[in-house]
MARRO-670325 format. One record per residue (C-alpha): residue in three letters; x negated, y, z. Coordinates in steps of 0.05 Angstrom, whole numbers, plus 32768, in hexadecimal, padded with zeros to 4 digits. Example, Ala and Ser with C-alpha at 12.3 -4.5 7.8 and 13.67 -1.06 7.14 Angstrom:
BEGIN
REC  resn     x     y     z
REC   ALA  7F0A  7FA6  809C
REC   SER  7EEF  7FEB  808F
This chain:
BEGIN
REC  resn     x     y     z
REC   UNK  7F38  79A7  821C
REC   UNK  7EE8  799F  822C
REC   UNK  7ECE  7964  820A
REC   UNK  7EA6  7955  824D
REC   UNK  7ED6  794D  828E
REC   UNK  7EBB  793E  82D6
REC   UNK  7EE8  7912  82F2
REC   UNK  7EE8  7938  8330
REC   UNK  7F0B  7967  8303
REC   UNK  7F4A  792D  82F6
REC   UNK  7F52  7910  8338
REC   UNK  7F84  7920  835E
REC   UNK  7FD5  7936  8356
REC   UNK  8007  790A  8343
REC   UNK  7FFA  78F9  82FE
REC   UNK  8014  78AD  82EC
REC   UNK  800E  7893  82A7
REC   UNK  804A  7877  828A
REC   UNK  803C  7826  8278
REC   UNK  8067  7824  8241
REC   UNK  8039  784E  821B
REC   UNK  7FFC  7820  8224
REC   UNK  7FDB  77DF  820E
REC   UNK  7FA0  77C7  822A
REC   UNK  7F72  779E  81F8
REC   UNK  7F3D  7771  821D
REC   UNK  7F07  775D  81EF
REC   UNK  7EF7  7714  8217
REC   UNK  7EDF  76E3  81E6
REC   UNK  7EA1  76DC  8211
REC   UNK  7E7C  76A3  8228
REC   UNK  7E5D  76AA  8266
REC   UNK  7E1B  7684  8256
REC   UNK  7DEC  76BB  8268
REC   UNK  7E14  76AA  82AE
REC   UNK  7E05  7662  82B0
REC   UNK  7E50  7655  82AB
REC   UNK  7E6F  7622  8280
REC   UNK  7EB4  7644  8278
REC   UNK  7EC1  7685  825A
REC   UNK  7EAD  76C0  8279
REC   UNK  7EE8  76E6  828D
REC   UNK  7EF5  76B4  82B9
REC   UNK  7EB6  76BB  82DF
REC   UNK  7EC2  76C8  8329
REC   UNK  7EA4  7714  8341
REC   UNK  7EB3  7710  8385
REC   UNK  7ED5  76D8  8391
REC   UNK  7F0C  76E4  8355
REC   UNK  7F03  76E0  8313
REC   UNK  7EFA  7718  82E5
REC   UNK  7F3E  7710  82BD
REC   UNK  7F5D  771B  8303
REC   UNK  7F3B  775D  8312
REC   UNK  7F4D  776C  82C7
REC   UNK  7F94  775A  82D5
REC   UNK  7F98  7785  830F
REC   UNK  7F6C  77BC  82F8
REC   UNK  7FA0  77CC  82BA
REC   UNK  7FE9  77B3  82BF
REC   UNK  7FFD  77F2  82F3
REC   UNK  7FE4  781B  82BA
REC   UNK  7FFB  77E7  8273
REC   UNK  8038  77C4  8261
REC   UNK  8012  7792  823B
REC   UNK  7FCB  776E  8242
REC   UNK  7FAE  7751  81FE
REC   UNK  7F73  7722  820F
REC   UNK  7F47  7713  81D6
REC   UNK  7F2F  76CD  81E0
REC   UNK  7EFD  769B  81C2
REC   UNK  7F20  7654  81A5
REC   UNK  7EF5  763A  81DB
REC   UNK  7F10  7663  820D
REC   UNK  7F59  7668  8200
REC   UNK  7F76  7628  822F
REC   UNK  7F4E  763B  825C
REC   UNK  7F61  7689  8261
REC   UNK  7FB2  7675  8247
REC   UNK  7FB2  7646  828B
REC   UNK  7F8E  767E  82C1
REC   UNK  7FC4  76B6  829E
REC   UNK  7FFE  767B  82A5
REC   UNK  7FEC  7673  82EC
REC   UNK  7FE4  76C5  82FE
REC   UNK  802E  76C7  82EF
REC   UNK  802D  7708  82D5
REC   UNK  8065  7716  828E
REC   UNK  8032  774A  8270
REC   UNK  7FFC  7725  825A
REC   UNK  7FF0  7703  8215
REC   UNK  7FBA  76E6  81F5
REC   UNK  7F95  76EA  81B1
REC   UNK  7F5E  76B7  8194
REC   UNK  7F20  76D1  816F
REC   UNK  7F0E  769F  8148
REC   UNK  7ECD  76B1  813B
REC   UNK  7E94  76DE  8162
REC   UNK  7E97  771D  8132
REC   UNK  7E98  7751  815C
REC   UNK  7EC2  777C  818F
REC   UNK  7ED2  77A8  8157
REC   UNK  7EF8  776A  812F
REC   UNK  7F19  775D  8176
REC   UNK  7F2F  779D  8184
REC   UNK  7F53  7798  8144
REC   UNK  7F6D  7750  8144
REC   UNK  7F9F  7773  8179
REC   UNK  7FB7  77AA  814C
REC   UNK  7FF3  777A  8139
REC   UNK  8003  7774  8187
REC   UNK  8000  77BE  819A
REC   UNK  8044  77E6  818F
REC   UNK  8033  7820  81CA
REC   UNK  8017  7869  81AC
REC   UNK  7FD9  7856  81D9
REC   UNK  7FA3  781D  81E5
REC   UNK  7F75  781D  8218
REC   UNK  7F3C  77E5  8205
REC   UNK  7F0E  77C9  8240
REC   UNK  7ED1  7797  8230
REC   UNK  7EE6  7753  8250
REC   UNK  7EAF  775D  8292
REC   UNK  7EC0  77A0  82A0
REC   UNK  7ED2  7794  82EB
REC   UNK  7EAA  77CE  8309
REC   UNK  7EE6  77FD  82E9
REC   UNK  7F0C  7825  8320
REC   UNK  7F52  7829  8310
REC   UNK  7F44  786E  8327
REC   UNK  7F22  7878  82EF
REC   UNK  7F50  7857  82C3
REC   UNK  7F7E  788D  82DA
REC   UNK  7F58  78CC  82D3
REC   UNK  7F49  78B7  8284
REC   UNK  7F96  78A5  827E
REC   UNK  7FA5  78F0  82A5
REC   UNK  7F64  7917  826C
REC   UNK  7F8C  78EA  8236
REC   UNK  7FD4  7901  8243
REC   UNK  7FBC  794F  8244
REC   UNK  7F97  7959  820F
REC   UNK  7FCE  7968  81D7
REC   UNK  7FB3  7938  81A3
REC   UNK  7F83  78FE  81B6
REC   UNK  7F59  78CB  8194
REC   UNK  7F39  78B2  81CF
REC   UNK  7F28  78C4  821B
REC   UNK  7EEE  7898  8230
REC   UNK  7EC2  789A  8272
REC   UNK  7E70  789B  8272
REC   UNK  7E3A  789D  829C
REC   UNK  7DF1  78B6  82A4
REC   UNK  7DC5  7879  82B5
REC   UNK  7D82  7863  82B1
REC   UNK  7D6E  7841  8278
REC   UNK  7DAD  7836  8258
REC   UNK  7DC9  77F7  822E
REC   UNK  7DF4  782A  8205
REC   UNK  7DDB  787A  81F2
REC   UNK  7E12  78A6  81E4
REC   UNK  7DE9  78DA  81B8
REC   UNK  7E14  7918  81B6
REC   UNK  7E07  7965  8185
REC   UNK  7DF8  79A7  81A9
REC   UNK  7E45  79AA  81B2
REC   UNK  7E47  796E  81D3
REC   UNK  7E6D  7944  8197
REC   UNK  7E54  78F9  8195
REC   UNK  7E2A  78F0  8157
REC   UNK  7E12  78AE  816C
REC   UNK  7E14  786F  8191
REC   UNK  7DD8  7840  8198
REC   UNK  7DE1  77FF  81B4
REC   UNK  7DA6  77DD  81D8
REC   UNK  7DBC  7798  81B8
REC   UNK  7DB9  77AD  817C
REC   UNK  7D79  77E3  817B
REC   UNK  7D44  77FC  81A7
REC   UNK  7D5A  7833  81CF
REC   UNK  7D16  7852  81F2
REC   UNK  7D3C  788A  821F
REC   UNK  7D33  7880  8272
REC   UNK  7D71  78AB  827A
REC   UNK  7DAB  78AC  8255
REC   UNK  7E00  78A9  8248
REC   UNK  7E16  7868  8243
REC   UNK  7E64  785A  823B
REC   UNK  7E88  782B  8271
REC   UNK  7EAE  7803  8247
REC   UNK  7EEE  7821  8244
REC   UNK  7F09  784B  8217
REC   UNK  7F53  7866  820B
REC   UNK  7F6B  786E  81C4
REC   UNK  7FA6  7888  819E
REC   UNK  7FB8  7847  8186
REC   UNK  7FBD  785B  8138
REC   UNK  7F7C  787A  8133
REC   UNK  7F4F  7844  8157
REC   UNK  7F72  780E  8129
REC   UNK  7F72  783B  80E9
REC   UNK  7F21  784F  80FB
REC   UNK  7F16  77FE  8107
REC   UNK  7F2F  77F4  80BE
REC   UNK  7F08  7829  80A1
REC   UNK  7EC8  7816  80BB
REC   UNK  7ED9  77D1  80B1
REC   UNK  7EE8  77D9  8061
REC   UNK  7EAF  780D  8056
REC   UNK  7E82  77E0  8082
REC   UNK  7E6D  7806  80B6
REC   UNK  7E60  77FE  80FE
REC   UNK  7E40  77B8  80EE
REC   UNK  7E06  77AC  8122
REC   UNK  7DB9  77A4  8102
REC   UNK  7DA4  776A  812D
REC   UNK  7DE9  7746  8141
REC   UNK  7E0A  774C  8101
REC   UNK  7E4A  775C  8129
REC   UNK  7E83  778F  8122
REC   UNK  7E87  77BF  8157
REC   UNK  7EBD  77ED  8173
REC   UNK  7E87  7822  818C
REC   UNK  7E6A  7846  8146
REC   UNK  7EBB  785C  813A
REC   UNK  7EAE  788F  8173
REC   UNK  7E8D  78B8  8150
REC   UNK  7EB7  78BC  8117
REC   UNK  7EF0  78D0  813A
REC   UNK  7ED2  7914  816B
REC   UNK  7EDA  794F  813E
REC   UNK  7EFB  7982  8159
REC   UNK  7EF6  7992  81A6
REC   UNK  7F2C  7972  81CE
REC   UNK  7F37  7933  81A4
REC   UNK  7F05  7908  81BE
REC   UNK  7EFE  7918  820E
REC   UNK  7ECA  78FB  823B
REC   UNK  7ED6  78F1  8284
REC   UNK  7E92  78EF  82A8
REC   UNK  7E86  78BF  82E5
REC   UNK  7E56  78C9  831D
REC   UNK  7E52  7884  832B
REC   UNK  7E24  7859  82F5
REC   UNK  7E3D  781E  8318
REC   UNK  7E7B  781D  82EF
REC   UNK  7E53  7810  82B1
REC   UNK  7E3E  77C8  82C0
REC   UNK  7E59  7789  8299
REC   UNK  7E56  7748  82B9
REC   UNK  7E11  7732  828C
REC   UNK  7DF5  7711  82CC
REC   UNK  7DF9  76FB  8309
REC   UNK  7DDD  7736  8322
REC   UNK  7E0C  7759  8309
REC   UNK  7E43  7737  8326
REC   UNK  7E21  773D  8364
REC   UNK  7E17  7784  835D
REC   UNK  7E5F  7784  834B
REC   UNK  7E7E  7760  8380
REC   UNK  7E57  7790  83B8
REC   UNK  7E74  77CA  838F
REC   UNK  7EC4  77A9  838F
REC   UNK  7EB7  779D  83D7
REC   UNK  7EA9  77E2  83EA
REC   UNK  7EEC  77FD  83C0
């Protein structure tokens, strides 16, 4: 399998991932300061509902469980919105301290029993479940995955997906962590689609050999694993959007903004 798919090329047919075979993680320890909001971000409202609840509906046709990564601050809050949703699939997790997505990606490894995870940041909301789909469809034919994960080509990107002359991904820069000069580049869309053992077996790795620890924050991060893992072709498959818009976070208020015209279009 190419290690770069359109996903013209996926769309289409009557593909349906089995739920049973999939755990979403959500990173959402998040406070939405940079938002001007006093409660944790997840549960900022993007046109008119909060993210959690695009979240929620984004991945239980496609998970049988949802493991929310929350703040101490954060949980009440979070544990009350999921109590009220109603829906059995959802738990909850409490980071007790801000070390990184990579430390809360594996402070779930405990609650995932499924051969797959799919992880998606906490303000993804932009996410099409069409999307979600066509990585899910790349993931369940190649013959042995590590990880299926969509990117884009954007202006000035927050993340740069540097990649060799056969288009395996050497490198990952992250803007809050480093300079990254380039006016055009790939940046990932946060969410990615792992064979469960490897992602938590390359977390502990990196974790014990100390890797994948950012220069200015300090934190551990999920992202510098990617690398490690695309080898051979076929084992770590890109699906490429056409549509940068499904690369924002929820950072702002424009951005939500942004967001909410883009959900209201779908």
């Amino acid at each position: 399998m190419a290690r770069i798919i359109p996903i013209t090329q996926l769309q289409g047919g009557c593909f349906a991932p089995d739920p049973c075979r999939w755990t979403a993680v959500i990173p959402a320890a998040g406070r939405g300061s940079r938002l001007g909001y006093r409660h944790p971000k997840i549960l900022y409202p993007v046109a008119g509902r909060p993210i959690l609840d695009w979240l929620v509906e984004l991945l239980s046709p496609f998970c049988s469980r949802l493991v929310f990564v929350v703040s101490p601050e954060g949980r009440e809050q979070v544990a009350a919105h999921l109590e009220r949703l109603g829906t059995g699939v959802c738990l909850f997790l409490t980071q007790e301290e801000p070390t990184g997505m990579g430390d809360a990606v594996l402070l779930a490894e405990a609650a995932v029993t499924t051969p797959n995870t799919l992880v998606i940041w906490g303000d993804q909301v932009g996410i099409a479940q069409a999307t979600v789909l066509a990585c899910m469809k790349a993931h369940a034919r190649s013959p042995a995955p590590l990880l299926t994960l969509p990117t884009v080509i954007r202006e000035r990107p927050y993340i740069s997906i540097e990649r060799d002359g056969e288009g395996r991904i050497t490198r990952i820069g992250q803007r809050r962590e480093e300079a990254i000069p380039l006016a055009r580049g790939e940046n990932d869309c946060g969410l990615f689609c792992f064979a469960s053992h490897v992602l938590f077996a390359a977390l502990r790795t990196a974790k014990r050999e100390g890797l994948g620890v950012g220069a200015a924050t300090g934190e551990f991060n999920l992202l510098p694993i990617i690398p490690m893992l695309d080898g051979e072709e076929g084992r770590v498959i890109t699906v490429r959007l056409a549509n940068h818009e499904e690369a924002i976070g929820v950072n702002t208020q424009e951005d939500a903004q942004r967001l909410a015209e883009l959900l209201g279009k779908r």
